[in-house]
BAFI-3210 file (N, C-alpha, C; in Angstrom, 3 decimals, decimal comma, padded with zeros to 6 digits):
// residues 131
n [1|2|3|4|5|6|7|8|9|10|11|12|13|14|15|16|17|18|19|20|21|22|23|24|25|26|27|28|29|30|31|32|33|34|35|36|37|38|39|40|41|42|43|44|45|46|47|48|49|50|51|52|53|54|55|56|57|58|59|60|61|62|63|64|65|66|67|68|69|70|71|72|73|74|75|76|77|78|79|80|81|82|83|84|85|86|87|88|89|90|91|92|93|94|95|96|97|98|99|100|101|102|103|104|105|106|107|108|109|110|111|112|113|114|115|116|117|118|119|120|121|122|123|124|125|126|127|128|129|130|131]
n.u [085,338|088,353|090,492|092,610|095,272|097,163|099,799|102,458|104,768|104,425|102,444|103,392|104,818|103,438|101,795|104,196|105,194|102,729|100,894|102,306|102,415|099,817|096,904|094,057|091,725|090,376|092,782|093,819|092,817|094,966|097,002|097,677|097,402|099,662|102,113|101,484|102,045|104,231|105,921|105,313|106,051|105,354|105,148|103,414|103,305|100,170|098,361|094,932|092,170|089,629|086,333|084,719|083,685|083,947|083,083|083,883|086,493|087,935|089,032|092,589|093,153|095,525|096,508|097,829|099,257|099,511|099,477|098,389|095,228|093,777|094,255|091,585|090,189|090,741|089,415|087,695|088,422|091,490|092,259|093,806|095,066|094,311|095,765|094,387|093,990|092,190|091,902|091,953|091,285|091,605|091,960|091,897|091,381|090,092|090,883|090,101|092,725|092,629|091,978|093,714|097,140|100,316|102,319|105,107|106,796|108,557|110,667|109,657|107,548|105,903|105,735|104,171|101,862|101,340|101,216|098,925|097,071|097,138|095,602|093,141|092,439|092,040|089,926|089,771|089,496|089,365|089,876|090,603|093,063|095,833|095,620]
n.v [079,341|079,785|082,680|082,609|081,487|078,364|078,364|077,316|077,604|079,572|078,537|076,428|078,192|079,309|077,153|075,910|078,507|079,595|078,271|075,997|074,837|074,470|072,346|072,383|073,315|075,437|077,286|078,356|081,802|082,913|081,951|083,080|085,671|085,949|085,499|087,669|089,262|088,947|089,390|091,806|095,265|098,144|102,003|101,888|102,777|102,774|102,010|102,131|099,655|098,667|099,092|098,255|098,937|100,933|104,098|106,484|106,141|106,497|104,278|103,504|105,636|106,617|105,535|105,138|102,613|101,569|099,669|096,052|095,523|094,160|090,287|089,306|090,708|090,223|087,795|086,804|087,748|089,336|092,194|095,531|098,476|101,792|104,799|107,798|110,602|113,669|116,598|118,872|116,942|113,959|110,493|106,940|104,034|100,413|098,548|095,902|093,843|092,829|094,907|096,779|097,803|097,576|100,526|101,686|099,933|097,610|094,669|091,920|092,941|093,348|091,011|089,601|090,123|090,017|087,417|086,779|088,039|086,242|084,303|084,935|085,373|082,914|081,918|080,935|080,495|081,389|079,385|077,440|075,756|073,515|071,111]
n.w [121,370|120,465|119,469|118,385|117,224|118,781|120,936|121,293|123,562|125,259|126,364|127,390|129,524|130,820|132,153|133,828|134,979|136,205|136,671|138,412|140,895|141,846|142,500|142,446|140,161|141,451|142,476|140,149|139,764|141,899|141,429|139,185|140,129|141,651|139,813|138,157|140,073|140,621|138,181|137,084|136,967|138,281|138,278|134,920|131,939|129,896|126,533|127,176|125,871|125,561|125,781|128,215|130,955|131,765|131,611|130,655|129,343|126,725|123,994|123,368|124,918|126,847|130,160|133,332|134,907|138,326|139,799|141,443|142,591|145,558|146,298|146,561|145,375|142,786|142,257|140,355|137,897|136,352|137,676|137,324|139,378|138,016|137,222|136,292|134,625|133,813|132,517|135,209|137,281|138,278|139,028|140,824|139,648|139,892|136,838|134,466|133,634|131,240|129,505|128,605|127,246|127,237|127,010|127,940|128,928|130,780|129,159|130,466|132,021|130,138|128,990|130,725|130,723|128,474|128,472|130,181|128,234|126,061|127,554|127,640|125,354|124,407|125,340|128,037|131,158|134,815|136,441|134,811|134,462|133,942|135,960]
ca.u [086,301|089,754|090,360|094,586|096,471|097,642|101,234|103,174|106,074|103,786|101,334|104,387|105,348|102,120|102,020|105,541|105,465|101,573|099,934|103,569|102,080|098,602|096,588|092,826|091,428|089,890|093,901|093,844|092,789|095,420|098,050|097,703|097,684|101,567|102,781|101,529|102,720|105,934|106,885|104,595|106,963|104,941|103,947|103,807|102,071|099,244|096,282|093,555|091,637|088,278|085,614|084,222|083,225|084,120|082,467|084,987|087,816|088,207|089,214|093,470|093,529|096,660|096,059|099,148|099,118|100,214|099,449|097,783|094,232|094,214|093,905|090,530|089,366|090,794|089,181|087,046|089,053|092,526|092,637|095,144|094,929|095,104|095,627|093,727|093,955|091,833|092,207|092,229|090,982|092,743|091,162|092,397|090,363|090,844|090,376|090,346|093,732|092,770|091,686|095,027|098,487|101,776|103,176|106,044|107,048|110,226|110,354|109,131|105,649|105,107|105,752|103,552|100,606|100,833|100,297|097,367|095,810|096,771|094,786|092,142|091,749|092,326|088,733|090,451|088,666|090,665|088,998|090,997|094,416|096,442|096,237]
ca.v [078,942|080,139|082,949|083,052|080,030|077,989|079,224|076,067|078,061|080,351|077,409|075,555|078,850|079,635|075,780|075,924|079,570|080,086|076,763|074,754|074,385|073,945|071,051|072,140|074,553|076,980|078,017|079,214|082,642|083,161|081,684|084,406|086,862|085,517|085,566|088,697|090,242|088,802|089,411|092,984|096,257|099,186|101,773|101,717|103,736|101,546|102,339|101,794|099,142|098,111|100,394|097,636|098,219|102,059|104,396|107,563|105,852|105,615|103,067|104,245|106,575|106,159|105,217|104,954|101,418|101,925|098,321|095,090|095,163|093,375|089,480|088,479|091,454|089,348|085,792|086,382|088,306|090,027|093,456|096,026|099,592|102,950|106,567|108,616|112,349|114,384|118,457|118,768|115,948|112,371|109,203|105,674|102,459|098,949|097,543|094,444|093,492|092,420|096,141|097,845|097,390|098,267|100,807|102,132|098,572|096,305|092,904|090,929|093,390|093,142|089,292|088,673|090,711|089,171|085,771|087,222|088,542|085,064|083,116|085,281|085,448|081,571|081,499|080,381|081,213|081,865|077,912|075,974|075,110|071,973|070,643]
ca.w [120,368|119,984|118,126|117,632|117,743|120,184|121,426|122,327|124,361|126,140|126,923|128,576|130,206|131,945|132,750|134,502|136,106|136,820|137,638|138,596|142,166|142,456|142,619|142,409|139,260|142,211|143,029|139,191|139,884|142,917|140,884|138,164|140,685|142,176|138,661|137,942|141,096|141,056|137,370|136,552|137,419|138,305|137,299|133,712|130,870|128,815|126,092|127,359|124,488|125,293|126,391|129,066|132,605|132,614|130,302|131,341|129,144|125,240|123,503|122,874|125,723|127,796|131,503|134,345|135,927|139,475|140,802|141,750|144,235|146,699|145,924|146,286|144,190|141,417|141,855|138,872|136,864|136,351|137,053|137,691|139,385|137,397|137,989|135,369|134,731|132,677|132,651|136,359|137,753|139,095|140,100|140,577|140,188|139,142|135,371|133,772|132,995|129,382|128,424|128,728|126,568|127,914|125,852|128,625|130,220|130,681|128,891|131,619|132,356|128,524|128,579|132,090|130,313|126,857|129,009|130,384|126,894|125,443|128,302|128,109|124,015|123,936|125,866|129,064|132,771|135,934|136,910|134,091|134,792|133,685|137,005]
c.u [087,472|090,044|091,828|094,663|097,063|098,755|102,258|104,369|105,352|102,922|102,778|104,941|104,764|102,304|103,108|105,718|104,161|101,204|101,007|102,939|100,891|097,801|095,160|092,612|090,790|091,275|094,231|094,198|093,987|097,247|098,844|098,098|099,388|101,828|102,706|102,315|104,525|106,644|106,671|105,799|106,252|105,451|104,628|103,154|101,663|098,134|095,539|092,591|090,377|087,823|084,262|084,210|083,504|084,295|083,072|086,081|087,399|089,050|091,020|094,162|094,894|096,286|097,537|098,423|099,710|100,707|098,286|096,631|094,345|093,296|092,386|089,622|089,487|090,659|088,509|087,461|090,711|092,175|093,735|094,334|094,917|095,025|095,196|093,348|093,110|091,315|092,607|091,840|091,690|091,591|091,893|091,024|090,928|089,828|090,996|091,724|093,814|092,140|092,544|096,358|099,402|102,285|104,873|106,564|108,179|109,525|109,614|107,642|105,034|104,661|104,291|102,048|100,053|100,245|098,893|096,429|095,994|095,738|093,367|091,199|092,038|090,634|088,726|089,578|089,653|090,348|089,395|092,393|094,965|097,092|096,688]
c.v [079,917|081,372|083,736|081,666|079,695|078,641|078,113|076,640|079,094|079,546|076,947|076,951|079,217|078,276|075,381|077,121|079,720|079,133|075,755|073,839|074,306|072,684|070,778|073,273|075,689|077,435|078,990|080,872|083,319|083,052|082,380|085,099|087,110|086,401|087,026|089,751|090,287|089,498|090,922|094,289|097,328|100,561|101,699|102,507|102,471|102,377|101,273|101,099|098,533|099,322|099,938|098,010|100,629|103,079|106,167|107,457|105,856|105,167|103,907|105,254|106,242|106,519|105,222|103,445|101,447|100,534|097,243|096,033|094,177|091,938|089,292|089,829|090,973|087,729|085,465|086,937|089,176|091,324|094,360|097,570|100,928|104,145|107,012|109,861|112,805|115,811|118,422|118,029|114,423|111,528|107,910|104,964|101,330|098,598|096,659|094,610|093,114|093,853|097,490|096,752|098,023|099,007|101,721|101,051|098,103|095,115|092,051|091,403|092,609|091,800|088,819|089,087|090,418|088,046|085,857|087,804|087,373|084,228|083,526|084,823|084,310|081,148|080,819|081,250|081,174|080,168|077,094|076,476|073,661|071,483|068,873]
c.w [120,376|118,904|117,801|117,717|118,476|120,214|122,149|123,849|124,751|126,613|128,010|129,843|131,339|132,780|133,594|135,181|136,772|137,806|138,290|140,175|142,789|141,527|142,590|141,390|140,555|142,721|141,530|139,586|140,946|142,487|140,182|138,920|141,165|140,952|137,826|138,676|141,345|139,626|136,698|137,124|136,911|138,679|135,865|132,854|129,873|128,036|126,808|126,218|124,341|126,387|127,247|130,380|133,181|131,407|130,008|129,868|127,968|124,986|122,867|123,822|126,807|129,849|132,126|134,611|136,918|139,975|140,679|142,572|144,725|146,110|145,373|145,363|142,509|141,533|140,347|137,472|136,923|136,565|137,919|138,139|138,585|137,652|136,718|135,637|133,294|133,187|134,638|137,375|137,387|139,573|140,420|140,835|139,612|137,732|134,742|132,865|131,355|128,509|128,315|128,160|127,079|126,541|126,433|129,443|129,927|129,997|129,946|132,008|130,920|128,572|129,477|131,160|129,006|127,376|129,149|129,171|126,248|126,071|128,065|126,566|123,453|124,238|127,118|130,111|133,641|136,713|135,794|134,277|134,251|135,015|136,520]
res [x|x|x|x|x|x|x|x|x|x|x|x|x|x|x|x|x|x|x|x|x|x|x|x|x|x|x|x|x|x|x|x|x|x|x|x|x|x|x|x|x|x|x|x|x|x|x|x|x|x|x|x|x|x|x|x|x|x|x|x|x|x|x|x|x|x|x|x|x|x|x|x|x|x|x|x|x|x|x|x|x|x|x|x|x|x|x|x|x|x|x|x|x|x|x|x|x|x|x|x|x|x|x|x|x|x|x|x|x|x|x|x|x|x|x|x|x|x|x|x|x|x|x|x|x|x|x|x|x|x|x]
***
């Protein structure tokens, strides 16, 4: 179930920049990835907001976003690269695009990444599309 409200002018936006050109729900996931890649401008500074998949990070903490991985590391999910420093130590890995907020981005990252936290917190999969 749904738990914001629909978004008529971000529904048509996804529907016209994400999915405009495919023709089967398995291009979903691939589609995202374009739209991300084309409209995201790295890097960026983000909190860090869920404390899913990588138990290193709290919930607030500010992360770098460097970049995309490489496609097919995102068929089942969005995620994005990050560089993370703490005292003298650096790492990069990839996390789920829906547990980081832009708080250093251009209009256009902010916008591409709100899409992606609306699709996600509508209850949407990377396998529904308005084909």
């Amino acid at each position: 179930m749904p738990q914001l409200a629909q978004d008529d002018d971000r529904e048509q936006r996804i529907a016209m920049q994400v999915f405009v050109d495919i023709y089967e729900e398995a291009e979903a996931g691939l589609s995202w990835y374009y739209y991300l890649q084309h409209r995201v401008q790295f890097p960026f500074k983000a909190h860090w907001i869920k404390n899913r998949h990588q138990a290193s990070l709290t919930a607030g903490e500010v992360v770098e976003v460097i970049g995309l991985p490489h496609e097919e590391d995102c068929e089942r999910e969005m995620l994005v690269n990050i560089r993370y420093r703490e005292e003298e130590l650096e790492d990069e890995f990839a996390v789920p695009l829906a547990n980081i907020v832009p708080i250093e981005a251009d209009a256009e990252t902010q916008e591409a990444i709100a899409d992606w936290h609306y699709w996600v917190d509508m209850g949407y999969g990377l396998g529904e599309a308005a084909v």
